[in-house]
N, C-alpha and C positions, 0 to 999 in steps of 0.2 A: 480157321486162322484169325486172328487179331488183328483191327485197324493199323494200320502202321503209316509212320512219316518217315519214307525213303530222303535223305540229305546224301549226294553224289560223294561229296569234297570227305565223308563220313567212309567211301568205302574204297577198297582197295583196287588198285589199276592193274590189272589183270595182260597177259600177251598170249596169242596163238601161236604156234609152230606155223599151221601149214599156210597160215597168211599172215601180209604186212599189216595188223590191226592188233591192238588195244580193247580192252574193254571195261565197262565196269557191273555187272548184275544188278541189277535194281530191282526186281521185283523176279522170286525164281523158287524154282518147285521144294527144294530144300526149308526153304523158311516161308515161305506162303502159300503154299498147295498145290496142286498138280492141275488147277484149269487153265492159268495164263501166266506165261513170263514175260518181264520185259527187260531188254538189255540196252546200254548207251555203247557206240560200236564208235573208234575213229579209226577209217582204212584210207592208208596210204600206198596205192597200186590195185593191185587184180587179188579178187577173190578167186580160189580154185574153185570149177565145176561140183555140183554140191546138189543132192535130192536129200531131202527129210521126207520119210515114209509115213511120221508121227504125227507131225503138227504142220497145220495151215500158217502162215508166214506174213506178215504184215511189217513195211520198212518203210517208216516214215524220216525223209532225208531234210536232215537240219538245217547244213549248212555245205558247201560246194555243189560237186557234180560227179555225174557216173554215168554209162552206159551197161544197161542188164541187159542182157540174154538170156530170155525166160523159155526154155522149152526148145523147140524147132525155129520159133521165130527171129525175126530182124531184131538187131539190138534196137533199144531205146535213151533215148537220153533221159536223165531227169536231174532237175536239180531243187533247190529247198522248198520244201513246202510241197513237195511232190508226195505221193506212196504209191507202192509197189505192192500188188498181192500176189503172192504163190501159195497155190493150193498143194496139199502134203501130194508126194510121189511126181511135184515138177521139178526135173533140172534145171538148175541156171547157173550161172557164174555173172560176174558183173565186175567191172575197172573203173576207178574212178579216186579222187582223194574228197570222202565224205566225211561227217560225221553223221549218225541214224539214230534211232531207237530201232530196234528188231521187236519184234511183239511174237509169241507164239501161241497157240492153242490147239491141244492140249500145253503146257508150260515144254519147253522145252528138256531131254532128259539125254542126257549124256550119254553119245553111242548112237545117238537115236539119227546122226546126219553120215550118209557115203560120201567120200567125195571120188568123183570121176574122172580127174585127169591127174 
């Protein structure tokens, strides 16, 4: 794949069904290869319970706050300037009104996430 200069304000503002978020693809398997995606994410409320079996998960929180629950354990709080790693095959869910990058690797691939509740 080719250098590229991602400009956000350049791409289109994307919504999910099964959560209250927005998003925009910045960097994704379609146009720049299948080792790493990255996505700008703005959630307002609770992400449903969610395992990716594909890709290791890296969520770096820009701006507010949230509580994850990664796996069995206690939630935790985090807020900007924080990150979050989930290894592929952990549950979590998380609530919070953030804005993140999601980072994946392998890139993320459509289909590729369950969600649990």
């Amino acid at each position: 794949m080719p250098a590229a200069v991602i400009r956000p304000g350049d791409l289109a503002l994307e919504c999910e069904a099964e959560n209250p978020l927005t998003y925009k693809r910045l960097v994704w398997r379609e146009s720049h290869g299948p080792c790493l995606s990255v996505t700008w994410i703005s959630l307002r409320g609770r992400h449903r319970r969610i395992v990716c079996r594909e890709s290791d998960r890296v969520y770096y929180i820009l701006s507010g706050s949230a509580s994850f629950v990664l796996g069995d354990a206690p939630p935790q709080q985090v807020t900007a300037g924080d990150s979050v790693f989930i290894p592929r095959g952990t549950a979590y869910d998380f609530t919070g009104d953030i804005d993140y990058l999601v980072m994946n690797g392998p890139a993320f691939r459509l289909g590729s996430d369950d969600y649990l509740d």
